[in-house]
Structure formats: structure tokens, C-alpha cells
C-alpha positions, 0 to 999 in steps of 0.5 A: 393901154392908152397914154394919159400923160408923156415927159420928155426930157424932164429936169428939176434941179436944186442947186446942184442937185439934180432931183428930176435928172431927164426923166421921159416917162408914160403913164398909161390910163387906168393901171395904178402906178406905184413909184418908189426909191430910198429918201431922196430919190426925187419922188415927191419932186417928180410929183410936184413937177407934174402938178404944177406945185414946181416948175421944171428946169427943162424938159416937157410934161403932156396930158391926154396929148396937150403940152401943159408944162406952163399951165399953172396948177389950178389949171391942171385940175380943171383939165383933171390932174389932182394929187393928195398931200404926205400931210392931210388937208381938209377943213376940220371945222366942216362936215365931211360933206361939206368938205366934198361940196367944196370942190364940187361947188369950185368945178361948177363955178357957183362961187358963194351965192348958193340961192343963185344956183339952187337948181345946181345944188341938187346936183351937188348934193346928189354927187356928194353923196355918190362920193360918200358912198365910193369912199366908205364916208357916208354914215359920217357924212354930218360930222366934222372933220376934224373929229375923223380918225386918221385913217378917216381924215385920209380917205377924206382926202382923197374923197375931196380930190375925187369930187374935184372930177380927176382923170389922173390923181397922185396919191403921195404916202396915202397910209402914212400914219396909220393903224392896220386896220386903218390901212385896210380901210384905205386899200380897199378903197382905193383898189376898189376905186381903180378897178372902177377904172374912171380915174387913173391913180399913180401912187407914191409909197415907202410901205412895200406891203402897199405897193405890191398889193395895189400897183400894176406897175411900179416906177423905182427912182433913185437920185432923180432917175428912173432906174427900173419900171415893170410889173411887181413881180419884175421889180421884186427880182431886180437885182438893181433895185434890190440893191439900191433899195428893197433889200434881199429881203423882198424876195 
């Protein structure tokens, strides 16, 4: 497998808690990657430090081989880092195609004067609808937001992170919230999107259903480290993690 983004000495602390405490880590390029652990665990934390949303303490973070420990967020997007959020973010009173236009018309640098760029907007449209199609939301295109199921809003989400042109996409608690069937809906698509293997997803999760139909490989922290990382079948049988979180009854 090739690496699409290393750490090396990673550290983040608040107060005197350390919530990332010296974590090196690889994350391989087209293996969905689930990471887990109890609340508090340093997860959501870790996350955010590798999108920028945090800066770390110490330690470094490199994608495809670029140290970008000090590029701001906006600037790890356009290099192709992009994450979704516990709670949903989309713009409710727009269609769900817009909602996807928005960062595609962003990453082309259109800005507002659409009759400028009106060759370009057929691209955008064509590209909007390639999107709709991979996530399920085409006969839904034209209608707001706002009025999507939960299940819906989500996949939503992720549609609008994926129009962002991701090589790497966290996906924090993408079924939080939702209904079985909802939960199917949003598995499948997202199984579907890294067998695609064009853009590698890493997975931050509670529900071990999720993670152990999903992942490849499963990262387990616990109080700002990473305590196990192996493939599903390595981590259900170790005793570590057993104890510290899954419980003998993962087994």
C-alpha cells in the first residue's frame, strides 16, 4: 500500500490533558480506516488536528510526502484533505444540487459571476450530476435541503465533500442519528465509494456494527494514544482492546 499521509511525534494538549500524546501514524491510500475508543479517547481531537480545524502542540503531519503541519485548512482542501462533521452542515434552503455546485464552483475559482464562466458551468453541472449519481441523490436533486431525511442530509454531506475533488476524506459518526434503513442507505454508499478506490476514507465511529462491516483496518486510541491497529479480525481478539473498550462481547 502507498502512504497518503505520515505523523511523526504528534501532540495536542488541553491543559493538562494530553488528548493527542505522540502519536506516529500511516495511513495508507485506498484502505478505509476506521479509528475507535471510549469517549475521550482523543479521536474527534486527532481528527481535527489532521485537518487543520487544530494546531498541534508539537510533532509533524505530511500528506503525499508535503509537510503541512502549518497550511491552514482551506489549504489542505485544495491539496485534497476534507472531513464531514458529528453534526450535519449543508445549506437547508438550497437544492440538493446546489449544495454540491457550491464547492465545485469554489475549487474552479468561479466566485459569483456565473455569466463569466458560463462555458465552465457546464462542467459544473455535468460533475454535479456524476456526484448525484455515486451518492444515491439524483431523484432528489431539485429539492431543498432542508426538507432530506436525516439519513439523506448526511449522505448529503458527504456528497458535498466529495465535490470538494478529496484524495483523503474523515468521515466523523457518519450514522449518528439515524434509522436502520437510513443506516443501510449510507453504507453501502460509502462501501461503494472506496471499492471505487479514488478517494481514501478514514472513519470515525461508536457503532461497532459499522466499523467492522466497513473498515480494512481499525485504528483503537485511548487517552490520546493508539493502543492497537490491525485488521478487524486482529482487533476483535485483542485482549487490550477488549478490555479497554469493545467488551467480551464483541467476540
Amino acid at each position: 500500500m502507498t502512504e497518503i499521509l505520515r505523523t511523526e511525534k504528534l501532540k495536542k494538549y488541553f491543559g493538562a490533558v494530553s488528548a493527542v500524546d505522540n502519536i506516529d501514524l500511516v495511513i495508507e491510500e485506498n484502505l478505509l480506516t476506521a479509528i475507535i475508543g471510549p469517549n475521550g479517547a482523543g479521536k474527534t481531537t486527532l481528527i481535527n488536528v489532521l485537518t487543520g480545524i487544530i494546531t498541534p502542540d508539537s510533532g509533524r503531519i505530511y500528506f503525499m510526502g508535503e509537510d503541512i503541519t502549518d497550511i491552514p485548512t482551506n489549504k489542505r482542501v485544495v491539496k485534497g484533505i476534507c472531513r464531514s462533521f458529528q453534526i450535519t452542515n449543508i445549506f437547508p434552503k438550497l437544492t440538493v444540487s446546489e449544495n454540491i455546485k457550491i464547492p465545485l464552483i469554489s475549487i474552479n475559482k468561479m466566485g459569483m459571476n456565473m455569466l463569466a464562466h458560463i462555458n465552465s458551468m457546464k462542467d459544473i453541472n455535468k460533475r454535479a450530476e456524476e456526484i448525484l449519481v455515486v451518492t444515491g441523490l439524483l431523484e432528489k436533486s431539485g429539492v431543498p435541503a432542508g426538507n432530506l431525511s436525516h439519513g439523506d442530509q448526511r449522505l448529503l454531506e458527504i456528497a458535498i465533500a466529495i465535490a470538494a475533488g478529496p484524495r483523503l476524506l474523515f468521515l466523523d459518526e457518519p450514522t449518528a442519528g439515524m434509522n436502520p434503513i437510513e443506516r443501510v442507505k449510507i453504507l453501502e454508499n460509502i462501501k461503494k465509494l472506496s471499492s471505487d478506490r479514488k478517494i481514501t476514507f478514514v472513519i470515525v465511529e461508536h457503532d461497532m456494527d459499522v466499523v467492522f462491516y466497513l473498515s480494512e483496518r481499525i485504528i483503537v486510541m485511548d487517552k490520546g494514544r493508539i493502543i492497537a491497529d490491525g485488521k478487524p479480525d486482529e482487533i476483535k481478539k485483542n485482549r487490550n482492546v477488549i478490555d479497554v473498550y469493545l467488551g467480551d462481547e464483541i467476540l
